[in-house]
OpenMM code with the backbone's topology and positions (N, CA, C; nanometers):
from openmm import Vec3, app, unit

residues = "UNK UNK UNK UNK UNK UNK UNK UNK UNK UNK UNK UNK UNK UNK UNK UNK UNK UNK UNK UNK UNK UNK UNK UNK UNK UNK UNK UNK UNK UNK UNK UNK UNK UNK UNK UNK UNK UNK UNK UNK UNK UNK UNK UNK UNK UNK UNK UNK UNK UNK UNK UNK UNK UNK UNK UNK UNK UNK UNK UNK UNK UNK UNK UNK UNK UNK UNK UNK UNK UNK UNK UNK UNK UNK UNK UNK UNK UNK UNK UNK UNK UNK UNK UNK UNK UNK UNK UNK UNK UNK UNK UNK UNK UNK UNK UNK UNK UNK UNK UNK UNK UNK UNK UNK UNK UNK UNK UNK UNK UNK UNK UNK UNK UNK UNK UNK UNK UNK UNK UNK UNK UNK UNK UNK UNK UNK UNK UNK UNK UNK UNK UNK UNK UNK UNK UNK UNK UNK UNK UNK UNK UNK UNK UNK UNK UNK UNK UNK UNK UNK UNK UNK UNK UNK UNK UNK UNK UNK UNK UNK UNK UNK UNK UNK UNK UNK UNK".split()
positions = [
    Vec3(-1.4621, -8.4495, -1.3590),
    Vec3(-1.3783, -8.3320, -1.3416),
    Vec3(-1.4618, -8.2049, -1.3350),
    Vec3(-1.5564, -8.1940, -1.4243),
    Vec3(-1.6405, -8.0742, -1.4532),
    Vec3(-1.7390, -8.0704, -1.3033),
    Vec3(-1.7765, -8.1653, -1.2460),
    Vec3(-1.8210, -8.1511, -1.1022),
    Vec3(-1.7652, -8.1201, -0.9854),
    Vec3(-1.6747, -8.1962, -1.0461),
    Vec3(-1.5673, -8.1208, -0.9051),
    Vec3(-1.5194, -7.9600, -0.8985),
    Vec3(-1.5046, -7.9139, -1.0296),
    Vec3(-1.4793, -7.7699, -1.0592),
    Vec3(-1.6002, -7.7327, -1.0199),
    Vec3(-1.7125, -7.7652, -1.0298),
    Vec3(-1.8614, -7.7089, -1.0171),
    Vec3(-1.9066, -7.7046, -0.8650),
    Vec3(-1.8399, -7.7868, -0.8011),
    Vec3(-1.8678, -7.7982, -0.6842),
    Vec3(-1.7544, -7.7299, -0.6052),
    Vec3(-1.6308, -7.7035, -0.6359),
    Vec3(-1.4991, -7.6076, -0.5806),
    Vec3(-1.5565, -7.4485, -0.6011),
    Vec3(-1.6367, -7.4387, -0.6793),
    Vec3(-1.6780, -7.3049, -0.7452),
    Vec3(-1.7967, -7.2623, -0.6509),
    Vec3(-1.8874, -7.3882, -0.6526),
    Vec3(-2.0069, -7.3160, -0.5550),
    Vec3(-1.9988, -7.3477, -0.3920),
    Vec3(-1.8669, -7.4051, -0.3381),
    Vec3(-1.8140, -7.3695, -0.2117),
    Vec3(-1.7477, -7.2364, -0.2058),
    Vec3(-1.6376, -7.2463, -0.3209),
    Vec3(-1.6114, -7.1220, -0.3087),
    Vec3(-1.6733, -6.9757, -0.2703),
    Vec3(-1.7978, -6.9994, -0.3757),
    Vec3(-1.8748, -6.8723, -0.3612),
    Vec3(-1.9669, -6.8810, -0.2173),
    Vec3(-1.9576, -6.9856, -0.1534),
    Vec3(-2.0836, -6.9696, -0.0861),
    Vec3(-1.9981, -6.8829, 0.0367),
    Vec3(-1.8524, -6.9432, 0.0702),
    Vec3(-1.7593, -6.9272, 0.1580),
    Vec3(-1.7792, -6.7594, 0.1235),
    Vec3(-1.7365, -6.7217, 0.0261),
    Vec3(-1.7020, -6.5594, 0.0334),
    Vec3(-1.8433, -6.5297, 0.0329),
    Vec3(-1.9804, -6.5404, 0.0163),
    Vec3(-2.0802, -6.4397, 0.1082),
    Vec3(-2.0846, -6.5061, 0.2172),
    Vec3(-2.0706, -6.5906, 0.3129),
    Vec3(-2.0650, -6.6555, 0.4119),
    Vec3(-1.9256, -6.5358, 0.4848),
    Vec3(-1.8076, -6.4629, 0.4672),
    Vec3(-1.7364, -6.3910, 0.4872),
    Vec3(-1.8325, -6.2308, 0.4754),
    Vec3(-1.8924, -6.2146, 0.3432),
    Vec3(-1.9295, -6.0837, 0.3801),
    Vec3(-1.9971, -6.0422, 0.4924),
    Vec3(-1.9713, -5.9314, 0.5524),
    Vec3(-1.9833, -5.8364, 0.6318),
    Vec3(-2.0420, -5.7301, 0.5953),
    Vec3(-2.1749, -5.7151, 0.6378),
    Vec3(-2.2463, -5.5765, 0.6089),
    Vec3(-2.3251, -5.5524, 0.7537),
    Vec3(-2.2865, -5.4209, 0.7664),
    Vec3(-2.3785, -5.3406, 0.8746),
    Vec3(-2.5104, -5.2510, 0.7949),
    Vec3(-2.5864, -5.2194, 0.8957),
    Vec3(-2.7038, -5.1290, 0.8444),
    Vec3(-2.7267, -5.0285, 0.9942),
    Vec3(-2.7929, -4.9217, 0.9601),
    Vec3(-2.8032, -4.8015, 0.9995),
    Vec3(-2.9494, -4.7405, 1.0025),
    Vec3(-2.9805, -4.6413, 1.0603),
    Vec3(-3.0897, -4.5624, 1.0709),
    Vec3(-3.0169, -4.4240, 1.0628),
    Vec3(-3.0139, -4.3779, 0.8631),
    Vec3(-2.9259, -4.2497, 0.8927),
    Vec3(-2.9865, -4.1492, 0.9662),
    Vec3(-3.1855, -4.1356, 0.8877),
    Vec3(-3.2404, -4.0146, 0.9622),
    Vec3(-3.2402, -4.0193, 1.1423),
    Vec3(-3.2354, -4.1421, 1.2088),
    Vec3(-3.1957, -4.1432, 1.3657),
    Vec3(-3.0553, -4.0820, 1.3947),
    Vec3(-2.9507, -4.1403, 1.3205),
    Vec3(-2.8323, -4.0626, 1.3383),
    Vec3(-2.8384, -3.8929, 1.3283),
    Vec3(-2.8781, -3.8761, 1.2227),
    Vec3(-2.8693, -3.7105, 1.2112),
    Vec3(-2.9439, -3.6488, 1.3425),
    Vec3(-3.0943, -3.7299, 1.3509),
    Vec3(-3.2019, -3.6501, 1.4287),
    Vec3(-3.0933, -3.6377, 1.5798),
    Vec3(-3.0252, -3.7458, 1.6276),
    Vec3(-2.9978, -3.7852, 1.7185),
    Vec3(-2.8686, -3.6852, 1.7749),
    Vec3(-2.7901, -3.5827, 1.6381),
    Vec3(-2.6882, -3.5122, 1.6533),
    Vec3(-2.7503, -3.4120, 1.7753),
    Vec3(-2.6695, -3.3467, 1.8339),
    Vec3(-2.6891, -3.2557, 1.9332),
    Vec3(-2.7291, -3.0729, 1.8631),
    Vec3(-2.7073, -3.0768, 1.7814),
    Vec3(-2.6990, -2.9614, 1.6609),
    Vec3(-2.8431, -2.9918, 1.5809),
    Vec3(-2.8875, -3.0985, 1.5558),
    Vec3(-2.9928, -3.1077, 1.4863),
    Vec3(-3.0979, -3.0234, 1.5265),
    Vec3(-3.1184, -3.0143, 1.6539),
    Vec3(-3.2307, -2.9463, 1.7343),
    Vec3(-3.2113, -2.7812, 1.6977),
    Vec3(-3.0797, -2.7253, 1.7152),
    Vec3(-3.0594, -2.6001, 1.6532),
    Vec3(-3.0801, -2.5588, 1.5350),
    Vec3(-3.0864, -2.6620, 1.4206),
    Vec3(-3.0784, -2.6562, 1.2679),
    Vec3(-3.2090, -2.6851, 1.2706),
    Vec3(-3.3082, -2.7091, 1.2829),
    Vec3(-3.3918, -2.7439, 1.3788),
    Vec3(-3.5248, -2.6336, 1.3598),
    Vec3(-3.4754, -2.5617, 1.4503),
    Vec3(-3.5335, -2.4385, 1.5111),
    Vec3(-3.5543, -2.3705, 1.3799),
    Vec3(-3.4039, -2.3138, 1.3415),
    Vec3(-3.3720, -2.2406, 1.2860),
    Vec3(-3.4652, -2.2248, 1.1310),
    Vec3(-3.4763, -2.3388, 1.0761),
    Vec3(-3.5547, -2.3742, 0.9780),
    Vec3(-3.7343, -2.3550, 0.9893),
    Vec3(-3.7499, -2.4106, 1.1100),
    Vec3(-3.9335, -2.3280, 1.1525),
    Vec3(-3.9140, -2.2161, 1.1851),
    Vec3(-3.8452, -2.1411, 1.2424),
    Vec3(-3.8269, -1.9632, 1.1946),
    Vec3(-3.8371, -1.9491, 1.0723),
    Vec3(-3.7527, -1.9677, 0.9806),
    Vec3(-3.7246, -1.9365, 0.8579),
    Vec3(-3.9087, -1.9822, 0.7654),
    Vec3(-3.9506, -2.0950, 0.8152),
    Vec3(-4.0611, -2.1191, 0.7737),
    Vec3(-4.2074, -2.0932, 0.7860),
    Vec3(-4.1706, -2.0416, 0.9668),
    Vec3(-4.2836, -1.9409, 0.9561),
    Vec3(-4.2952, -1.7909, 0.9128),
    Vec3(-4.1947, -1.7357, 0.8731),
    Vec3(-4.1922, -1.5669, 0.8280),
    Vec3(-4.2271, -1.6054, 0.6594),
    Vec3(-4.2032, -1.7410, 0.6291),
    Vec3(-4.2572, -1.7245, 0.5006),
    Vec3(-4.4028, -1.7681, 0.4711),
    Vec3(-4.3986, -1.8483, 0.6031),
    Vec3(-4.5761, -1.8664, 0.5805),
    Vec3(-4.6787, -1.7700, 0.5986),
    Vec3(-4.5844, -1.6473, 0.6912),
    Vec3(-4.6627, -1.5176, 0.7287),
    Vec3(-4.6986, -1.4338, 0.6215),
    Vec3(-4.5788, -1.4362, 0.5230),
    Vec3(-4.6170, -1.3710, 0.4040),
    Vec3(-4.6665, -1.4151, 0.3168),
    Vec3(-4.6990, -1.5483, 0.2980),
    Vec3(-4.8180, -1.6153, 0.1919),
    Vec3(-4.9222, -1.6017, 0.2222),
    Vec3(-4.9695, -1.5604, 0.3622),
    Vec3(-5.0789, -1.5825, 0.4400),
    Vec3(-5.1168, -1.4373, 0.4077),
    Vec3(-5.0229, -1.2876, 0.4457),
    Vec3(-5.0579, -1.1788, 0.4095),
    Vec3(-5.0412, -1.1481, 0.2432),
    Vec3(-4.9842, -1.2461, 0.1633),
    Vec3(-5.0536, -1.2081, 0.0311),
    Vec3(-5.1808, -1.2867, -0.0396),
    Vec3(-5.2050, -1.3599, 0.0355),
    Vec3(-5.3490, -1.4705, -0.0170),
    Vec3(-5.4393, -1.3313, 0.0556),
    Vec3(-5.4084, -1.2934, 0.1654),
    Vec3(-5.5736, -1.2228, 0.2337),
    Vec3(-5.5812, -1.1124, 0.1134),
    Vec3(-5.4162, -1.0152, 0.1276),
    Vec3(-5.4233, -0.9478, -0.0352),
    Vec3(-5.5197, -0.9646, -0.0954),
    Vec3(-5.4761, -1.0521, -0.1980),
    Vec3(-5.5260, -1.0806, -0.2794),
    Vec3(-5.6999, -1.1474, -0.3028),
    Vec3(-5.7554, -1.2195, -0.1786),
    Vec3(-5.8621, -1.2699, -0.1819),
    Vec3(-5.9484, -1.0889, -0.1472),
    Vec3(-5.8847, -1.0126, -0.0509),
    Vec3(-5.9651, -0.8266, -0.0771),
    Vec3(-5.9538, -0.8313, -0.1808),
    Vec3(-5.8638, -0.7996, -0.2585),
    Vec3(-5.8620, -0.7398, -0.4036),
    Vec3(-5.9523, -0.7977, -0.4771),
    Vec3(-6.0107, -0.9201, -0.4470),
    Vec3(-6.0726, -1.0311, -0.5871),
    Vec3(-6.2322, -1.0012, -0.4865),
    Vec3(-6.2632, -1.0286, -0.3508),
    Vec3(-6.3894, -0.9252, -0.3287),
    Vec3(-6.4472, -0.8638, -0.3671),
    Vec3(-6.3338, -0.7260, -0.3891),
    Vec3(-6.3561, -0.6052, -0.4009),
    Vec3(-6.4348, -0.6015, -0.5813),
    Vec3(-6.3063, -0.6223, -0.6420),
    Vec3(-6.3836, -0.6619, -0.8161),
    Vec3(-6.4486, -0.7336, -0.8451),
    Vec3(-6.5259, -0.8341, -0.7288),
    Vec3(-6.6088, -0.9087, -0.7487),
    Vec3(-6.7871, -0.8076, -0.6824),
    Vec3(-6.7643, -0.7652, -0.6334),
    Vec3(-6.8641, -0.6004, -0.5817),
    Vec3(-6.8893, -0.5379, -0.6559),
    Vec3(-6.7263, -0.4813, -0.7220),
    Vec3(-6.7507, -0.3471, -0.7894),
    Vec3(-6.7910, -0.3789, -0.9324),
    Vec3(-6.7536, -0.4785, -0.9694),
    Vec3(-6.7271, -0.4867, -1.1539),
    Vec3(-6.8648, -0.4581, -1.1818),
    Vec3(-6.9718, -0.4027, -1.1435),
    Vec3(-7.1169, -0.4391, -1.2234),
    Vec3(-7.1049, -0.2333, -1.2071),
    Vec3(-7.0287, -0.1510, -1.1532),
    Vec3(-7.0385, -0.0041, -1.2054),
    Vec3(-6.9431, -0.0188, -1.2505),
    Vec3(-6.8401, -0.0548, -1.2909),
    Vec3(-6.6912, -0.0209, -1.4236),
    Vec3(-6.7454, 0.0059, -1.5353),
    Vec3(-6.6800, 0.0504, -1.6091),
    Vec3(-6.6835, 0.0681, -1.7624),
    Vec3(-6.5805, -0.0579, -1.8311),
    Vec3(-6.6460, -0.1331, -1.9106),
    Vec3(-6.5710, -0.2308, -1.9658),
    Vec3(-6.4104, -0.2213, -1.9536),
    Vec3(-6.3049, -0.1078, -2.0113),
    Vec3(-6.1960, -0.1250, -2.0039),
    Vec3(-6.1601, -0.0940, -1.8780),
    Vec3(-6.2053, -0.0292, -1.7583),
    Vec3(-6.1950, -0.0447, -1.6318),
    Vec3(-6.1520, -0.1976, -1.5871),
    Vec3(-6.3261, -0.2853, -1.5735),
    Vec3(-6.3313, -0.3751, -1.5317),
    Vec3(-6.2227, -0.5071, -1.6531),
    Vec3(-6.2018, -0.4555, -1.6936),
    Vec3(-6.0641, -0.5635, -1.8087),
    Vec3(-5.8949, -0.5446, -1.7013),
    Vec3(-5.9372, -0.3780, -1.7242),
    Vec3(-5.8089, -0.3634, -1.6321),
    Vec3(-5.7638, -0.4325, -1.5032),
    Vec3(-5.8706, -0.4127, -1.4183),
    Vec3(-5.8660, -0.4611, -1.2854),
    Vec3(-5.8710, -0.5704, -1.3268),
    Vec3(-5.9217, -0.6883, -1.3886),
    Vec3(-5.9077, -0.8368, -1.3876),
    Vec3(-5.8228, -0.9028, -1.4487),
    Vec3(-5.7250, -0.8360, -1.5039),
    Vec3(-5.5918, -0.8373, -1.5637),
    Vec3(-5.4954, -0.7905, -1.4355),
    Vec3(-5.5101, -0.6999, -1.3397),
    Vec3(-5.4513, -0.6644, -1.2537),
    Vec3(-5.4339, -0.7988, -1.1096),
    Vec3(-5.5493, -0.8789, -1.1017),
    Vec3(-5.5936, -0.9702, -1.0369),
    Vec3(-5.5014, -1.0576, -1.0522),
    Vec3(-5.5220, -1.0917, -1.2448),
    Vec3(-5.4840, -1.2307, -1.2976),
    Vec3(-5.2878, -1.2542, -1.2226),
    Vec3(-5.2227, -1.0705, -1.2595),
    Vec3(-5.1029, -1.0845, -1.2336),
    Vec3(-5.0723, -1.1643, -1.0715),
    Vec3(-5.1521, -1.0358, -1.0196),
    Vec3(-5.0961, -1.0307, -0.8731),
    Vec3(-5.1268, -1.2507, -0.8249),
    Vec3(-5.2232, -1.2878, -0.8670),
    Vec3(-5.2170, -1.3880, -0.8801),
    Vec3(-5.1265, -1.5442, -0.9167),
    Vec3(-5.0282, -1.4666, -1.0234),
    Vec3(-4.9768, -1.5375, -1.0898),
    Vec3(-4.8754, -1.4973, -1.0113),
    Vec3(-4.8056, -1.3836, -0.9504),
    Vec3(-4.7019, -1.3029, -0.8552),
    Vec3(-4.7017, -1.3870, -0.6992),
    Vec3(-4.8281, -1.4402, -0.6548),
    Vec3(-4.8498, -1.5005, -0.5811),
    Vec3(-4.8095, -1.6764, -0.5432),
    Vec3(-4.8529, -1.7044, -0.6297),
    Vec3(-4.8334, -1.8697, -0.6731),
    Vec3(-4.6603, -1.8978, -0.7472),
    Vec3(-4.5919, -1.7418, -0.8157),
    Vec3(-4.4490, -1.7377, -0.8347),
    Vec3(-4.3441, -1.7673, -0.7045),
    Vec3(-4.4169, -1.6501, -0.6385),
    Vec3(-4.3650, -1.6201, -0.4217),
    Vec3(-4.3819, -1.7969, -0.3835),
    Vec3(-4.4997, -1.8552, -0.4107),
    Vec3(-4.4672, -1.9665, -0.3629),
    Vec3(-4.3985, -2.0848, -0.3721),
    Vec3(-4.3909, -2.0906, -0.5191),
    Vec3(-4.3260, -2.1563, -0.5665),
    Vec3(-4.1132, -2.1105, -0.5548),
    Vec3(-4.1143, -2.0322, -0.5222),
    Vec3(-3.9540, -1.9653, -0.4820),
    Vec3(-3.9151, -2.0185, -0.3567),
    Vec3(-4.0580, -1.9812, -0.2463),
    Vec3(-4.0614, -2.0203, -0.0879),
    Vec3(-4.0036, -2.1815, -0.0646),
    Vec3(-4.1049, -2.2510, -0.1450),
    Vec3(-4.0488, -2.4216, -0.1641),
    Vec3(-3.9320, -2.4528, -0.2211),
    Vec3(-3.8428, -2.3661, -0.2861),
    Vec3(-3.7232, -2.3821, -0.3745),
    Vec3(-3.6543, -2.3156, -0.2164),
    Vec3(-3.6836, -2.1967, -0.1683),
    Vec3(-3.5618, -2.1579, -0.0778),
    Vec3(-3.5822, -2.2528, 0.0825),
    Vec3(-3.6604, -2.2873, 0.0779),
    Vec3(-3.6719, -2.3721, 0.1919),
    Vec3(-3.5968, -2.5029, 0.1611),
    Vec3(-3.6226, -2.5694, 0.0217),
    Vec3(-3.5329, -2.6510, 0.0352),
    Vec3(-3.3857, -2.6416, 0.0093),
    Vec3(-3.3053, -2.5256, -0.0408),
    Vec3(-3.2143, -2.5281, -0.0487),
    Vec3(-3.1777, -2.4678, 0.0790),
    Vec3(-3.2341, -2.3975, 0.1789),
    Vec3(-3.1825, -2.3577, 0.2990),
    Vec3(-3.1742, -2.5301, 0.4126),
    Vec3(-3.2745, -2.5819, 0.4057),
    Vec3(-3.2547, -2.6970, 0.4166),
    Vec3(-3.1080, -2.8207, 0.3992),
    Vec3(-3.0942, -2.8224, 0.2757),
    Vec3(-3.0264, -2.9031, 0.2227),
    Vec3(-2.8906, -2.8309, 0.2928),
    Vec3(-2.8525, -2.6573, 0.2643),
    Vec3(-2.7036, -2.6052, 0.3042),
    Vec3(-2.7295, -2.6122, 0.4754),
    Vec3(-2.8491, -2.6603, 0.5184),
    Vec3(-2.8004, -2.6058, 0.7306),
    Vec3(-2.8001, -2.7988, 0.7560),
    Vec3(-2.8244, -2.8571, 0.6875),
    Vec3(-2.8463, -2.9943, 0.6948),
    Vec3(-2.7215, -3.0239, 0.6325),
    Vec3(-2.6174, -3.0398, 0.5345),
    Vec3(-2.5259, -3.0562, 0.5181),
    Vec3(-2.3901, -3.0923, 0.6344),
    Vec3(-2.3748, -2.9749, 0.6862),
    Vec3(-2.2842, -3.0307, 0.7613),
    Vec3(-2.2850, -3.1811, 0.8531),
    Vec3(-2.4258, -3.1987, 0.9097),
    Vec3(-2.4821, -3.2942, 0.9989),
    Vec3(-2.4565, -3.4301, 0.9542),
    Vec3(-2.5041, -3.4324, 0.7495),
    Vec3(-2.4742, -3.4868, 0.7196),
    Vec3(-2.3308, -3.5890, 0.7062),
    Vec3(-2.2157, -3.4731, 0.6735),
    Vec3(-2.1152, -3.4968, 0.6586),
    Vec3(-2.0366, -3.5483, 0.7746),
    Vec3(-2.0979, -3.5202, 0.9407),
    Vec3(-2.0648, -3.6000, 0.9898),
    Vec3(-2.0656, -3.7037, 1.0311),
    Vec3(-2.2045, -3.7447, 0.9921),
    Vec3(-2.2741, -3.8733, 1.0020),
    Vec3(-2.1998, -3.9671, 0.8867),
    Vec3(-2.1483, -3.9124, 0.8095),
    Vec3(-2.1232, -3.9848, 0.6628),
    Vec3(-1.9634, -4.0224, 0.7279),
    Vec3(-1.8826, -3.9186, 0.8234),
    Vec3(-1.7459, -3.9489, 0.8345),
    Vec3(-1.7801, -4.0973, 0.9418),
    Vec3(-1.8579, -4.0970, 1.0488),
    Vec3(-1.8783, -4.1700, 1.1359),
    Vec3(-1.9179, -4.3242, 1.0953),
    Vec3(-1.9918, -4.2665, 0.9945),
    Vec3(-2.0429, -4.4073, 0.8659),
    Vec3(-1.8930, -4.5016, 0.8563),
    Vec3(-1.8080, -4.4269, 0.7731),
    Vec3(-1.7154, -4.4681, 0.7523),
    Vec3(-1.6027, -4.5348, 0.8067),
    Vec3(-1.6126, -4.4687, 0.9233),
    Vec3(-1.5223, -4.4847, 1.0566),
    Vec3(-1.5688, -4.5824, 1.0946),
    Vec3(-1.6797, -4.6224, 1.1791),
    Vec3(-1.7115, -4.7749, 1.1598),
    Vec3(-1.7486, -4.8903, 1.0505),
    Vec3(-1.7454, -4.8478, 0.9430),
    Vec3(-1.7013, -4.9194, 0.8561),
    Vec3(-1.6236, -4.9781, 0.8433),
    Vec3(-1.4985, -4.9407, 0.8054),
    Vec3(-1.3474, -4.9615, 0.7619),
    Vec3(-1.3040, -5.0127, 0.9729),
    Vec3(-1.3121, -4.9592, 1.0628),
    Vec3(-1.2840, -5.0052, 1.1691),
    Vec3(-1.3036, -5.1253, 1.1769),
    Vec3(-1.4660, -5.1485, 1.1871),
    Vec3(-1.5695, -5.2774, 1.2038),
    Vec3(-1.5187, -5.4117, 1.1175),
    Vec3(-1.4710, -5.3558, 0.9712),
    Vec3(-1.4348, -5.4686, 0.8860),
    Vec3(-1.5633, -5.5084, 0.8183),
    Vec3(-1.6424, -5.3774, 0.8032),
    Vec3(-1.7829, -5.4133, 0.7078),
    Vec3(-1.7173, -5.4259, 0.5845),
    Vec3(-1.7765, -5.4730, 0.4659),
    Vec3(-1.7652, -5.4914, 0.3391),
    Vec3(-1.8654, -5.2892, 0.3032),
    Vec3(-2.0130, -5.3410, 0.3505),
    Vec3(-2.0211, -5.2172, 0.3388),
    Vec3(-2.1651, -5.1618, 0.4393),
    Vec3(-2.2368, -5.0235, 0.4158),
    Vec3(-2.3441, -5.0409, 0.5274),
    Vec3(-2.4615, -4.9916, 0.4610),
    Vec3(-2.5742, -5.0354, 0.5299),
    Vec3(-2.6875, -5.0495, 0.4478),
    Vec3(-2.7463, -4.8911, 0.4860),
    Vec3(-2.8669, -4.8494, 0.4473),
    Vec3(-2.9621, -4.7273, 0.5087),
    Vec3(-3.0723, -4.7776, 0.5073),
    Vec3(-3.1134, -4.7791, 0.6383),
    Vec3(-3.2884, -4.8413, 0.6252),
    Vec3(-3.4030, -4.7842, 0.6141),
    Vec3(-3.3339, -4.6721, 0.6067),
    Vec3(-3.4482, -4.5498, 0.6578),
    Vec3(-3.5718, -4.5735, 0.4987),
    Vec3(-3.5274, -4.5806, 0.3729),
    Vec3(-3.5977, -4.5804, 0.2504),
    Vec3(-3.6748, -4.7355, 0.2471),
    Vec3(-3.6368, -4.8468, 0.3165),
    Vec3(-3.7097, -4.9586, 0.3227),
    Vec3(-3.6502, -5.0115, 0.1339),
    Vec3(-3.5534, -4.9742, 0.0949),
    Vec3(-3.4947, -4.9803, 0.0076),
    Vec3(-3.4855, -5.1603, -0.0473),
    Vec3(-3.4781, -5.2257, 0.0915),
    Vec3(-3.3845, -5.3490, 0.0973),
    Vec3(-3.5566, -5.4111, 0.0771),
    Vec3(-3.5681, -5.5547, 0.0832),
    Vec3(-3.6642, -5.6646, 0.1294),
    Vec3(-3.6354, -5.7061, 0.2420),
    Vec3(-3.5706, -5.7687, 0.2954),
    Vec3(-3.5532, -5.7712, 0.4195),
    Vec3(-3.3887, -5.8169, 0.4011),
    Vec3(-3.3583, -5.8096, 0.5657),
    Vec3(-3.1533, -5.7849, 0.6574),
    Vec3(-3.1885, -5.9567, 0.6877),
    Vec3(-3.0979, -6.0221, 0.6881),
    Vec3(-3.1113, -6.0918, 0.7489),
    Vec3(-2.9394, -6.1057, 0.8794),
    Vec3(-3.0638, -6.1378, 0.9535),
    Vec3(-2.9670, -6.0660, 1.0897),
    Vec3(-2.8145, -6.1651, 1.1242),
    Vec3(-2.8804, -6.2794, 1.0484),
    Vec3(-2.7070, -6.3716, 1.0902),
    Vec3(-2.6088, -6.2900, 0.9733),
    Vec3(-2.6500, -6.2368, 0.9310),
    Vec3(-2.5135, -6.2083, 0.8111),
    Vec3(-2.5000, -6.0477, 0.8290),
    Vec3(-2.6264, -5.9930, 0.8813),
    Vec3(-2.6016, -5.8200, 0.8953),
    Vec3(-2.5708, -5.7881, 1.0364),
    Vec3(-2.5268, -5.6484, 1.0261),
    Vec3(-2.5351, -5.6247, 1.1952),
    Vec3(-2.6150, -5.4912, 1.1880),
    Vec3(-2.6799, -5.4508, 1.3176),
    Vec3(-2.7147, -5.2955, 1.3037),
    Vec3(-2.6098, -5.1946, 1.3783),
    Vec3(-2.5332, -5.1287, 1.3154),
    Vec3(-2.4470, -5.0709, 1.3923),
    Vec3(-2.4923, -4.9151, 1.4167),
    Vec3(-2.6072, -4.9090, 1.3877),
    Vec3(-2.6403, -4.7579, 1.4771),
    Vec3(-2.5853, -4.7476, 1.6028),
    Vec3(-2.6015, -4.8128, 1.6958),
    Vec3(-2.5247, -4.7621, 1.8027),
    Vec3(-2.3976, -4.7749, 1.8176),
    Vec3(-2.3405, -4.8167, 1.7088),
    Vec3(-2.2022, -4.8214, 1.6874),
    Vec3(-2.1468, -4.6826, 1.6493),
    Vec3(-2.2549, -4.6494, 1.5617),
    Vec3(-2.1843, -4.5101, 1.4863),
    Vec3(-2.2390, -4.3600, 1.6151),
    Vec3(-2.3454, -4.4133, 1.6502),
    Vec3(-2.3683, -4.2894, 1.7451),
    Vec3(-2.2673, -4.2508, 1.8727),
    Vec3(-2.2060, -4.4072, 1.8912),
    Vec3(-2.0981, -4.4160, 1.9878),
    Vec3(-1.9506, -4.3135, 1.9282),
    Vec3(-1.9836, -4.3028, 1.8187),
    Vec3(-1.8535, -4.2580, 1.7221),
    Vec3(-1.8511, -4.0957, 1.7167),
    Vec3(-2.0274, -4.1060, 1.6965),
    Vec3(-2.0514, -3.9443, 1.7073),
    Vec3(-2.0345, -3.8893, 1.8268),
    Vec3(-1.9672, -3.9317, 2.0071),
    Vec3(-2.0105, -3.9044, 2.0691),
    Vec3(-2.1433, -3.8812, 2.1297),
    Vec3(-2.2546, -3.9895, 2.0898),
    Vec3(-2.3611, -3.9155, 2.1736),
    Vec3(-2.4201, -4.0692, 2.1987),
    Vec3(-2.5036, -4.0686, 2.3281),
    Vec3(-2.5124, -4.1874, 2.4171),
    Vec3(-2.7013, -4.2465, 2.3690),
] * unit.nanometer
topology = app.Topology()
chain = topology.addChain("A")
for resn in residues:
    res = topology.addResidue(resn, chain)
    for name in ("N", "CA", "C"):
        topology.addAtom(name, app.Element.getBySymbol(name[0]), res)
């Protein structure tokens, strides 16, 4: 009796993953692939070069300034030359602050002009999902998985790009 339950049990189970249904995807192809991406795009190496312009004009700043007290400090008078290398240390520390802000606003300008793209990629996700009769869909882009195996997965990128409108 206990075999036969044992053996009803591991047909059973084999039958329902033998039923599952999973698709997989290339989200960063989907997004790249939006027609808008290229604009969001742009928009972001603008934004990234006016800030690289100004790291670039406060490093030269600052590398004159550290020259300069590196010349002059041998005529200062001790609390002179304290001053100015205290003046250095800031603008320094003011410097490496700017940059550290630049990498915080880049990625949050990032993340809010990239959002929407997302969200449509995520509705399109879904839409062939629930259409398709996936259980659910993979992302390959992180190499997350070990390997798809292709009798039981499908790749429905061009399923979903078909969804997004774009060929």
């Amino acid at each position: 009796m206990k075999r036969i339950l044992l053996f009803l049990l591991t047909f059973v189970s084999v039958a329902a993953i033998a039923q599952t249904q999973f698709g997989y995807v290339s989200y960063i192809e989907l997004v790249r692939s939006l027609p808008e991406y290229n604009l969001v795009k742009s928009h972001l190496d603008e934004l990234q070069v006016k800030y690289e312009a100004e790291i670039e004009r406060s490093d030269r700043e600052f590398n004159q300034k550290y020259a300069d007290f590196i010349e002059e400090q041998s005529q200062f008078p001790d609390n002179i030359r304290i001053k100015r290398h205290k003046e250095l240390q800031e603008l320094m520390e003011k410097t490496i602050a700017f940059k550290d802000d630049v990498q915080r606003i880049m990625r949050e300008a990032r993340g809010e002009m990239m959002k929407p793209l997302y969200e449509k990629v995520n509705e399109a996700v879904m839409t062939v999902c629930t259409a398709g009769g996936y259980h659910y869909i993979l992302n390959t882009d992180e190499c997350a998985y070990i390997a798809i195996n292709p009798q039981f997965g499908e790749d429905v990128t061009e399923q979903v790009k078909k969804e997004l409108g774009i060929d």
